[in-house]
TORSETI-938633 format. One line per 8 residues: number of its first residue (from 1); their letters; for each residue z negated, x, y of C-alpha. Coordinates in nm, 3 decimals. Each point is the difference from the previous one (the first is absolute). Example, Ala and Ser with C-alpha at 12.3 -4.5 7.8 and 13.67 -1.06 7.14 Angstrom:
! residues 2
1) as) -0.780,1.230,-0.450 ~ 0.066,0.137,0.344;
! end
This chain:
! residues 368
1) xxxxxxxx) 3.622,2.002,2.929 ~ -0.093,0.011,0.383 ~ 0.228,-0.282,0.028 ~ -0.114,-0.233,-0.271 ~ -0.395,0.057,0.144 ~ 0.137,-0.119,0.325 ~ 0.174,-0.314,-0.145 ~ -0.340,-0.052,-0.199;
9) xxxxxxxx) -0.181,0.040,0.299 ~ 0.277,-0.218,0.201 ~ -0.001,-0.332,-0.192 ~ -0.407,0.090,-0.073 ~ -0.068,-0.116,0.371 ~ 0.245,-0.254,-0.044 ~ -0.209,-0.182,-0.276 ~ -0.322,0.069,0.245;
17) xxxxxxxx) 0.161,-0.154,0.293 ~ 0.091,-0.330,-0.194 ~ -0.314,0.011,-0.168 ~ -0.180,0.045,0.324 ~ 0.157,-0.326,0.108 ~ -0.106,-0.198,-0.227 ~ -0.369,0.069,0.047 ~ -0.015,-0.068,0.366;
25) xxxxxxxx) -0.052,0.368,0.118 ~ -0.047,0.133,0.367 ~ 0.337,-0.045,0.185 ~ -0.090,0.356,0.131 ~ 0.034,0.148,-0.432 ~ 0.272,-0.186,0.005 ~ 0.164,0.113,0.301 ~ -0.089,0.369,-0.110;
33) xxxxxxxx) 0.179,-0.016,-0.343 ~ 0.279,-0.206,0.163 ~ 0.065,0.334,0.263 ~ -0.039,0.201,-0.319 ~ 0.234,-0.150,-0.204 ~ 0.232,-0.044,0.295 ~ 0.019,0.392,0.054 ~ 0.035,0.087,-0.356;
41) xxxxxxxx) 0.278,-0.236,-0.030 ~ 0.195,0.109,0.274 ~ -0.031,0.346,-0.116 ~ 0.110,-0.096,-0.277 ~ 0.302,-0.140,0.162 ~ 0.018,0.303,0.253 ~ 0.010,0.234,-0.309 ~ 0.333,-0.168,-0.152;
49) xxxxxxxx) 0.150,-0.061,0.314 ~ 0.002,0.315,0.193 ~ 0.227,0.208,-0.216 ~ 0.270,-0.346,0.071 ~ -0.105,0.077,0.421 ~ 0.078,0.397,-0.079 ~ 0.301,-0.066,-0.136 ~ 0.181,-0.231,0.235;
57) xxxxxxxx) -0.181,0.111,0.340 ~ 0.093,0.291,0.250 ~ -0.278,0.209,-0.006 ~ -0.099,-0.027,0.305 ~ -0.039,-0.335,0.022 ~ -0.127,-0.028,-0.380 ~ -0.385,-0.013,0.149 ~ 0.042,-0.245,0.258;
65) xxxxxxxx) 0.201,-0.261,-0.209 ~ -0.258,0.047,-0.304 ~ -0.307,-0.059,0.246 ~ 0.223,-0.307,0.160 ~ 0.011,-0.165,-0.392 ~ -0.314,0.089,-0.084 ~ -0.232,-0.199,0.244 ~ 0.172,-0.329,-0.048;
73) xxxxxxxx) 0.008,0.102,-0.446 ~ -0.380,0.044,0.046 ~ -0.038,-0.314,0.226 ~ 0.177,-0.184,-0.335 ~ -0.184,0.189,-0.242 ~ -0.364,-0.140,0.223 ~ 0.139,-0.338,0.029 ~ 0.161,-0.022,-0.370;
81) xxxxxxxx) -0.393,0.080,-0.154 ~ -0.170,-0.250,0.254 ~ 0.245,-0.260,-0.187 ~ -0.120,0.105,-0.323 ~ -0.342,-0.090,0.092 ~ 0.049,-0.262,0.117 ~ 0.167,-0.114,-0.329 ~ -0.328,0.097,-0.140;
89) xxxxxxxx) -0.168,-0.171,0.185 ~ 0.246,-0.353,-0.042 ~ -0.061,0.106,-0.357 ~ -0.363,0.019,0.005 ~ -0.050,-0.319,0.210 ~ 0.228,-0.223,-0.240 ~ -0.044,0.126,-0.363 ~ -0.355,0.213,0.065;
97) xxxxxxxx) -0.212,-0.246,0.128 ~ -0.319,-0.066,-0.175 ~ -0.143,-0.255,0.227 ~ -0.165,-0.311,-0.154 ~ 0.232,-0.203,0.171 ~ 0.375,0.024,0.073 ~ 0.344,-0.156,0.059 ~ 0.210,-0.030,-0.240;
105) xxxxxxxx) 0.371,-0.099,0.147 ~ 0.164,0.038,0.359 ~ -0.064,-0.295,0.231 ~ 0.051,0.140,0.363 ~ 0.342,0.058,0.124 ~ 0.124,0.209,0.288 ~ 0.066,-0.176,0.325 ~ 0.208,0.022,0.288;
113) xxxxxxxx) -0.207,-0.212,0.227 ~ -0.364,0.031,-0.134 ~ 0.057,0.381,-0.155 ~ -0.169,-0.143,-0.328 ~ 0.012,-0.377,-0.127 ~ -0.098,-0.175,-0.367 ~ 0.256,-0.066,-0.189 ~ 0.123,-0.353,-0.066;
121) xxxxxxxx) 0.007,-0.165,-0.345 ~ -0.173,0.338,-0.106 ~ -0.246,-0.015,-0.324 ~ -0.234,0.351,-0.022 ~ -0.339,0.032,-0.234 ~ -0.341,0.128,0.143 ~ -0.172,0.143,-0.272 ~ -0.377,0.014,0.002;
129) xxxxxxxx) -0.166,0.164,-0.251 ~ 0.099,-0.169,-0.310 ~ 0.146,-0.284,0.146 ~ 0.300,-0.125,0.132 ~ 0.123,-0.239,0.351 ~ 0.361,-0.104,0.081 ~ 0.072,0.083,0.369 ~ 0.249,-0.278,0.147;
137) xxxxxxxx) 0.189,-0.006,0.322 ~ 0.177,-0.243,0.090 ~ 0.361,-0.096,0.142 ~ -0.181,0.049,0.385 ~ -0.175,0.333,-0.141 ~ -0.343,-0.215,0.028 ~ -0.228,0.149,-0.289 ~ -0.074,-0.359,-0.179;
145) xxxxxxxx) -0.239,-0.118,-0.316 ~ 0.176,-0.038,-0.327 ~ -0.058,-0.342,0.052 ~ 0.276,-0.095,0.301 ~ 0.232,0.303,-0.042 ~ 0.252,-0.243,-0.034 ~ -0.099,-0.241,0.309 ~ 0.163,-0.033,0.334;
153) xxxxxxxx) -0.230,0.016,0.245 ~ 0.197,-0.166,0.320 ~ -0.038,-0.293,-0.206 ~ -0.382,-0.029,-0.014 ~ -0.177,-0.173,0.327 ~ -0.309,0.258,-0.073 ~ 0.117,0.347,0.037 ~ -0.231,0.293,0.114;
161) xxxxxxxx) 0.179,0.350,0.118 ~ -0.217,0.288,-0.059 ~ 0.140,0.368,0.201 ~ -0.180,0.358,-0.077 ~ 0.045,0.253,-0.232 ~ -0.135,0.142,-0.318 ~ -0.361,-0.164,0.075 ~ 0.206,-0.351,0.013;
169) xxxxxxxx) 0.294,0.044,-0.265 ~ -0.308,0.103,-0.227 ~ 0.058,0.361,-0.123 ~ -0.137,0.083,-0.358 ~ -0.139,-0.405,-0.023 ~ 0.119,-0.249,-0.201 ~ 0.212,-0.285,0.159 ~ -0.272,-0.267,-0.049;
177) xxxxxxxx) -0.257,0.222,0.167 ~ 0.162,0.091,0.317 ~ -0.193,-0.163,0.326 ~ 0.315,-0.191,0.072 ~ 0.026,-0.151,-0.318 ~ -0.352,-0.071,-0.018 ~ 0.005,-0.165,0.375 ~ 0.306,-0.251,-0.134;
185) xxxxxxxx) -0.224,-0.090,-0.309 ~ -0.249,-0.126,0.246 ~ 0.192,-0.168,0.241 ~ 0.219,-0.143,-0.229 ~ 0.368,0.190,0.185 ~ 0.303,0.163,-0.113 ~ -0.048,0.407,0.016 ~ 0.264,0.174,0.194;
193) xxxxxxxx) -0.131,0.363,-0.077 ~ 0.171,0.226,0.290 ~ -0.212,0.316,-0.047 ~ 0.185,0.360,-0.112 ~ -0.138,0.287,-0.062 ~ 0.020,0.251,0.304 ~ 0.094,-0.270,0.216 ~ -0.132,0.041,0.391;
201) xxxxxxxx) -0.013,-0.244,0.251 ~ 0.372,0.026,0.095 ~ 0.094,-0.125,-0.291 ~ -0.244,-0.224,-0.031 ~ 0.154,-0.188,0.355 ~ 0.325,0.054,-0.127 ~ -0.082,-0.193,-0.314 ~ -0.183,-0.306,0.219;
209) xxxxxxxx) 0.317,0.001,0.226 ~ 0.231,-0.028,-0.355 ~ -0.194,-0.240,-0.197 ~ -0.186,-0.262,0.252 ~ 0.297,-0.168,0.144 ~ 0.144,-0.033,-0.346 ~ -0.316,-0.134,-0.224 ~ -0.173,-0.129,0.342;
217) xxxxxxxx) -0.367,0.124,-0.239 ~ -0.297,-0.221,0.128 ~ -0.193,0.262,0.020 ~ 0.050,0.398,0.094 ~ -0.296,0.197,-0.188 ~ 0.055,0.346,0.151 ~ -0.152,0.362,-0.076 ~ -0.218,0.172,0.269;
225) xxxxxxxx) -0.072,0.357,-0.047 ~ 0.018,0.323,0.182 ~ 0.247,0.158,-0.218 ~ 0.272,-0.220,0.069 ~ 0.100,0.042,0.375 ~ -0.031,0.394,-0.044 ~ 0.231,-0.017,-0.357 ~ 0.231,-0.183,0.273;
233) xxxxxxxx) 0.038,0.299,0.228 ~ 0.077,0.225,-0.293 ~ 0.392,0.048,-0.086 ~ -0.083,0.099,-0.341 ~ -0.219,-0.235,-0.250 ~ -0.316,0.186,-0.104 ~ 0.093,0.028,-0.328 ~ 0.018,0.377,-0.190;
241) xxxxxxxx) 0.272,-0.047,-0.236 ~ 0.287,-0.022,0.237 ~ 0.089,-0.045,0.375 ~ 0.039,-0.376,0.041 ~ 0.150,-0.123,0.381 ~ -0.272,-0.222,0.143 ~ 0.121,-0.265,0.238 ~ -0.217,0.115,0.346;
249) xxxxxxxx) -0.141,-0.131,0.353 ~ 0.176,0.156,0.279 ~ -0.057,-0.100,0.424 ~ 0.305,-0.037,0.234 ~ -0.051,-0.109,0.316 ~ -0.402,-0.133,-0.061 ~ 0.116,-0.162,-0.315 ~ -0.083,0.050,-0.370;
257) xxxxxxxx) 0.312,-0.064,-0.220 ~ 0.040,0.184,-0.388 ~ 0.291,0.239,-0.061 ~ 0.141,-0.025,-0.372 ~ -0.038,0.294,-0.236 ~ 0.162,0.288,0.098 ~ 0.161,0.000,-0.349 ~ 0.009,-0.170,-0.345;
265) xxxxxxxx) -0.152,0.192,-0.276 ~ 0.125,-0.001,-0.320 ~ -0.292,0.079,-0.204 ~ -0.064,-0.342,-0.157 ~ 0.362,0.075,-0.147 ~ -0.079,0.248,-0.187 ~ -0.041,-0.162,-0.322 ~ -0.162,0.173,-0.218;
273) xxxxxxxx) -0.138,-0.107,-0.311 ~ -0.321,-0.189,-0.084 ~ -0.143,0.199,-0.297 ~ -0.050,0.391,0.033 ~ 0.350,0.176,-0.066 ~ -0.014,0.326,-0.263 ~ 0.097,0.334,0.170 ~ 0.384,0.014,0.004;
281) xxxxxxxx) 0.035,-0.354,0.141 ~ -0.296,0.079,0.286 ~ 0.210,0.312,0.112 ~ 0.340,-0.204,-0.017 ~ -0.161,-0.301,0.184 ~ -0.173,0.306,0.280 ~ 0.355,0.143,0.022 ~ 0.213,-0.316,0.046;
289) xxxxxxxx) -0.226,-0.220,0.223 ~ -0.358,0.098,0.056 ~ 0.127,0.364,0.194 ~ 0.319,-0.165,0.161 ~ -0.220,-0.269,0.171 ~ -0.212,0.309,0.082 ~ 0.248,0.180,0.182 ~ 0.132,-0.364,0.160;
297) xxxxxxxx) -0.352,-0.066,0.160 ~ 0.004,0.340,0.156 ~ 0.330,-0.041,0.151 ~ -0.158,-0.306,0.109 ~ -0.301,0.105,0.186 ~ 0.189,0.287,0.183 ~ 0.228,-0.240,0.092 ~ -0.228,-0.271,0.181;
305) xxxxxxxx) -0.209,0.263,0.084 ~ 0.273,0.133,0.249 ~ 0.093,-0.339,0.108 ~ -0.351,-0.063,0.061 ~ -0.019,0.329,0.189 ~ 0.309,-0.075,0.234 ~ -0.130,-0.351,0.041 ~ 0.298,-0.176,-0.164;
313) xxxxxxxx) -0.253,-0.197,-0.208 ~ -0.312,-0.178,0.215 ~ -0.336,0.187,-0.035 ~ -0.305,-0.189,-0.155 ~ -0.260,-0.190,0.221 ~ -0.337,0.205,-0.090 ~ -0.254,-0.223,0.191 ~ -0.149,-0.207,-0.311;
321) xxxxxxxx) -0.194,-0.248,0.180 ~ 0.324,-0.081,0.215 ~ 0.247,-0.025,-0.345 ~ -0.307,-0.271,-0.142 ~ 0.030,-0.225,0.254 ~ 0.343,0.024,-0.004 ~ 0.011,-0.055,-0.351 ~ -0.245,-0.286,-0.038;
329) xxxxxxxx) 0.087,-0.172,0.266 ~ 0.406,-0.024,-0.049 ~ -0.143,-0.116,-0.360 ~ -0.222,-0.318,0.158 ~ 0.317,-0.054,0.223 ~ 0.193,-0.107,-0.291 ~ -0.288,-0.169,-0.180 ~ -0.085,-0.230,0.314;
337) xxxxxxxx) 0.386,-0.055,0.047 ~ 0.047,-0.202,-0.338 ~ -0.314,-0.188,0.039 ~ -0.183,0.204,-0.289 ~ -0.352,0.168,-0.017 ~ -0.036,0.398,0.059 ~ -0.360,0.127,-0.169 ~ -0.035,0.353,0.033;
345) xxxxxxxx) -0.218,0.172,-0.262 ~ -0.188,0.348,0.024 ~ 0.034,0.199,-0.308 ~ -0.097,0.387,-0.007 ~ -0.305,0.210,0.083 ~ -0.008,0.059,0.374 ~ 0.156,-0.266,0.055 ~ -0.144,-0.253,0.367;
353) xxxxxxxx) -0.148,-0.305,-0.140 ~ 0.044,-0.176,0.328 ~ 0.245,-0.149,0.150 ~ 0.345,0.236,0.201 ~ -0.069,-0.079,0.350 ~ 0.341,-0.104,0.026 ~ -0.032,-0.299,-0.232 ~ -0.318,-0.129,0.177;
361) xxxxxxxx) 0.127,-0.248,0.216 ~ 0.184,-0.184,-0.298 ~ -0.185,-0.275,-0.213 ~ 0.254,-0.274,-0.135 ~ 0.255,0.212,-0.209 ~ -0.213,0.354,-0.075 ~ -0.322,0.087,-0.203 ~ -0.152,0.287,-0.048;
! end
């Protein structure tokens, strides 16, 4: 009877713990029930495996060699019911979310270069309410209108580049009523949508370095806001659902260059499917990908995190104001280099509205 109280009790704080997830509790509950659970389970364990240690151990070295398995069994036991919250909470974010608006289809990618990227030729669904917008990208990973999915832009004479991130791909707006797609409306030019969500200004260079010597855009429209050079010295994107590797600023010898990510993650591999699974298929889909990648990404992070420690990886450059001018500049380099236009736009609250000093000197190929 004791027993079956304890088991009640057991898979009781189980169903809390989940449950907890999904309503967005304090990490601090969480982290409470988690050390909870953690020491009934290895108890648990402990109980059925001591009479095994008794059995097949001298007995004076029974205690010592039971303490020795223990610690790393309850490290496990810690680690194994962080993953299942964090399957709750990869549960909760895809199939739980009662926001207005949502995506409905995977159109980022993991990268080895840029850590994240859109995904080319990709077709996802923003659903707004009650209503419904196709999401293209196209064979460069540009977001583009319905209306020239299928155009080639290197051969239009009018082409305008536009580099950010989620304020400039257009997060949660419709296609037609992004600010890029409204600005090539009005000037009458081909849309080459570059913004991704997360992106920093690292990537931002790396796309102007990719994309302007092959399309040659007449004009450069590109995003100016505090966020991006310090998302840039990060190593991680600031995203909650998983550790993404951010491409990052680093300084050797007075000189700002950007180290790739210190891994690829595999979390936009995961797969899983678009409407909410029933129970059985959510615990087989937790315990054949969502807990593996779990497990992965904290091999991961130890991993770097010692290579970062011994300084077989390059530490990031922390000075902000330094990694802007950096940025902006080695962006206008390439603009003024094939003969196009570089406008740079302020977007975000807190954001200068005048001019970076370093760009005041420059009138023919740079507005502000």
């Amino acid at each position: 009877m004791k027993r079956l109280i304890g088991f009640l009790i057991f898979f009781a704080l189980i169903a809390i713990f989940i449950r907890l997830h999904f309503y967005g509790s304090p990490h601090v509950l969480l982290l409470v029930i988690r050390v909870v659970l953690s020491l009934a389970t290895t108890f648990f364990l402990i109980s059925y495996l001591y009479p095994l240690f008794k059995k097949h151990t001298k007995n004076s070295l029974l205690i010592p060699s039971f303490i020795i398995f223990s610690i790393p069994l309850a490290a496990f036991v810690f680690l194994f019911w962080g993953a299942v919250g964090y399957a709750a909470e990869v549960y909760k974010g895809k199939y739980l979310n009662s926001k207005p608006v949502k995506y409905v289809g995977q159109f980022l990618q993991s990268d080895q270069i840029l850590g994240i990227s859109n995904k080319p030729g990709k077709e996802a669904y923003l659903k707004y309410f009650d209503k419904t917008d196709t999401v293209f990208i196209d064979k460069n990973a540009f977001r583009v209108s319905n209306t020239n999915f299928y155009l080639h832009a290197q051969n239009l004479s009018d082409t305008s580049l536009f580099l950010g991130c989620s304020f400039t791909f257009g997060f949660f707006c419709k296609t037609d009523s992004t600010y890029p797609e409204i600005v090539c409306r009005q000037i009458n030019s081909y849309c080459m949508n570059g913004g991704t969500n997360s992106f920093g200004l690292a990537q931002m260079q790396m796309l102007a370095e990719k994309y302007i010597p092959e399309f040659k855009p007449k004009r450069v429209i590109v995003q100016y806001s505090s966020w991006l050079p310090w998302r840039s010295k990060l190593y991680y994107l600031p995203i909650s659902s998983a550790l993404v590797p951010n491409p990052y600023y680093f300084k050797k010898n007075n000189e700002i260059y950007i180290a790739p990510p210190l891994f690829v993650t595999s979390f936009y591999d995961l797969n899983l499917p678009e409407n909410r699974p029933y129970l059985f298929k959510y615990i087989y889909l937790s315990a054949t990908r969502i807990l593996p990648f779990y497990f992965h990404e904290i091999y991961q992070k130890i991993k770097v995190g010692l290579m970062l420690r011994l300084k077989l990886r390059p530490q990031s450059h922390n000075n902000l104001d330094e990694l802007a001018q950096a940025g902006y500049t080695n962006i206008y380099r390439v603009v003024k280099n094939y003969g196009g236009m570089m406008y740079l736009v302020s977007i975000g609250n807190g954001m200068n509205t005048t001019c970076p000093d370093y760009f005041k000197n420059e009138k023919e190929n740079f507005c502000f």
